[in-house]
C-alpha positions as CSV (number, residue, x, y, z in Angstrom):
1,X,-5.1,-39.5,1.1
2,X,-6.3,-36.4,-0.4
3,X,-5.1,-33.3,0.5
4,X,-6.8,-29.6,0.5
5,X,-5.5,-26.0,1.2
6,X,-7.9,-23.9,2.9
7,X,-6.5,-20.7,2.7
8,X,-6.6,-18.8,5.5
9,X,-5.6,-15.1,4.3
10,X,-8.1,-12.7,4.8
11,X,-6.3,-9.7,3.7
12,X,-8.3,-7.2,1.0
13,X,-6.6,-7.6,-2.6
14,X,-7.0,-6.4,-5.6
15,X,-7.7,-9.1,-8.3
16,X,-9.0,-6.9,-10.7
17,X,-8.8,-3.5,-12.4
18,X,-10.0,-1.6,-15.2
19,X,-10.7,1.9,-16.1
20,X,-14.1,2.4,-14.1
21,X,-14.1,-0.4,-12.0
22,X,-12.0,-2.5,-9.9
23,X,-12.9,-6.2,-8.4
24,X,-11.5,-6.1,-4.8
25,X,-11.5,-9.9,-3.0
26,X,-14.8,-11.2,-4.7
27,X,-16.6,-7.3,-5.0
28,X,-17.2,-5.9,-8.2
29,X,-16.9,-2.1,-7.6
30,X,-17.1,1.0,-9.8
31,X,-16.7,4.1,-6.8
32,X,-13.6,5.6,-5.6
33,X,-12.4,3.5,-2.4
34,X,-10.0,3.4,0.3
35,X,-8.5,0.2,1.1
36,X,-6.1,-1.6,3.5
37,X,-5.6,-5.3,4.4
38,X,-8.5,-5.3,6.8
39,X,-10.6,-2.2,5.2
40,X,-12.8,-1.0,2.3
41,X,-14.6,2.2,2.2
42,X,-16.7,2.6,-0.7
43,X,-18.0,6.1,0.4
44,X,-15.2,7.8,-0.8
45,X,-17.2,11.2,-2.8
46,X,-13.8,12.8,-4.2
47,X,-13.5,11.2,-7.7
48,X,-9.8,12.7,-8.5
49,X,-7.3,13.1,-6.0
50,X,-7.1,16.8,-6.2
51,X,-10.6,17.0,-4.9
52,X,-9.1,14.9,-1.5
53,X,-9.7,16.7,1.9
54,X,-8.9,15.7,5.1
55,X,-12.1,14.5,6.1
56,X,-12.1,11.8,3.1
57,X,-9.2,10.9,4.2
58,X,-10.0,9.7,8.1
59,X,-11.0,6.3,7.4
60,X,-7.5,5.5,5.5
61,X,-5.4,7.5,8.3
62,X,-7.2,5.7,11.1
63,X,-5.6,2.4,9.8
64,X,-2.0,4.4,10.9
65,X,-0.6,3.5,7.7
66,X,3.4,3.5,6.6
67,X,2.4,4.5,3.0
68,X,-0.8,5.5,0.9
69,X,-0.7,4.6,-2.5
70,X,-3.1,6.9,-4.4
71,X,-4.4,5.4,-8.1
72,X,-6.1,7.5,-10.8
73,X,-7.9,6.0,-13.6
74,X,-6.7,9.8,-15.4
75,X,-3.3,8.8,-15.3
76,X,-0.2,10.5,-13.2
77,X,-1.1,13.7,-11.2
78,X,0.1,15.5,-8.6
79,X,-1.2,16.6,-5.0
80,X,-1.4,20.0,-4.3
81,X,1.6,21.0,-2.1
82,X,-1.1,21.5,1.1
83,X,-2.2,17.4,0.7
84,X,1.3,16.3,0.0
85,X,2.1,18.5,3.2
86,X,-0.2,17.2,5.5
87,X,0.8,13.5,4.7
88,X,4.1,14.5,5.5
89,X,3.3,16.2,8.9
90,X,2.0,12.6,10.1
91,X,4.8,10.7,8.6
92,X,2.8,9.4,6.2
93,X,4.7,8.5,2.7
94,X,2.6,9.6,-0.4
95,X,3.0,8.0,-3.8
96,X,0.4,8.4,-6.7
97,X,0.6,6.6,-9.5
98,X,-1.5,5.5,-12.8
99,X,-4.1,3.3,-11.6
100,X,-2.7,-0.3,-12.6
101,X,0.7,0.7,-11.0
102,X,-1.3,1.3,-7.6
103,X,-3.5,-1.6,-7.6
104,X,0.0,-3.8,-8.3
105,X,2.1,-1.8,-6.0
106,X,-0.5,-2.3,-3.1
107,X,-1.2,-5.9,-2.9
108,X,2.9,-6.1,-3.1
109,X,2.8,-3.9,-0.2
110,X,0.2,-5.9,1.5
111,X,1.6,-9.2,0.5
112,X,4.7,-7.9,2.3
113,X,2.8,-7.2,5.3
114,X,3.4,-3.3,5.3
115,X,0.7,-1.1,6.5
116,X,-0.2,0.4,3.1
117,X,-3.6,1.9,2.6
118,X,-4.7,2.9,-1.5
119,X,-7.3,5.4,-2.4
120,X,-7.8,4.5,-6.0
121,X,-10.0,6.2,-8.1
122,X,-11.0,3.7,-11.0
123,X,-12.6,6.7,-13.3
């Protein structure tokens, strides 16, 4: 008898990164994106995470997510105090990272089942 897995898992991950693109499930992409388990927005127009505003943010935050992970191509960064404020107000955690430590520390998260949305920005 032969025997085949049909793998059932339709969570977004990320199987693929490099500096201006990233291959999310079996997409090739090369835009900023916001991504959950169940979500990715490609219409992301910020292309550094300074240049976030709350708006950009409303398709990540409607996922009520435990964490965002935020990935930069540029390397480590820091939110303005405002951003890192108003993530905090909802009781959102914040972490941004370089972007290969965000694309590994989200499908962790999401392979964990946390609620975990990234915004990477692969350039």
């Amino acid at each position: 008898m032969r025997l085949t897995v049909t793998p059932s898992d339709t969570r977004l991950l990320i199987r693929g990164y490099a500096e201006g693109k990233l291959r999310i499930a079996d997409r090739e992409i090369s835009s900023s994106v916001i991504l959950s388990a169940t979500l990715l927005h490609t219409d992301l127009a910020p292309q550094q995470p300074t240049d976030l505003a709350e708006t950009d943010l409303a398709p990540g935050v409607a996922e009520k997510p435990e964490v965002v992970v935020i990935g930069w191509a540029g390397g480590q960064t820091f939110l303005p105090a405002a951003q890192r404020r108003w993530f905090l107000e909802r009781g959102i955690g914040i972490e941004v990272m370089e972007l290969g430590a965000a694309c590994r520390t989200y499908n962790v998260l999401v392979g964990d089942s946390r609620r975990v949305v990234a915004i990477l920005f692969p350039r």
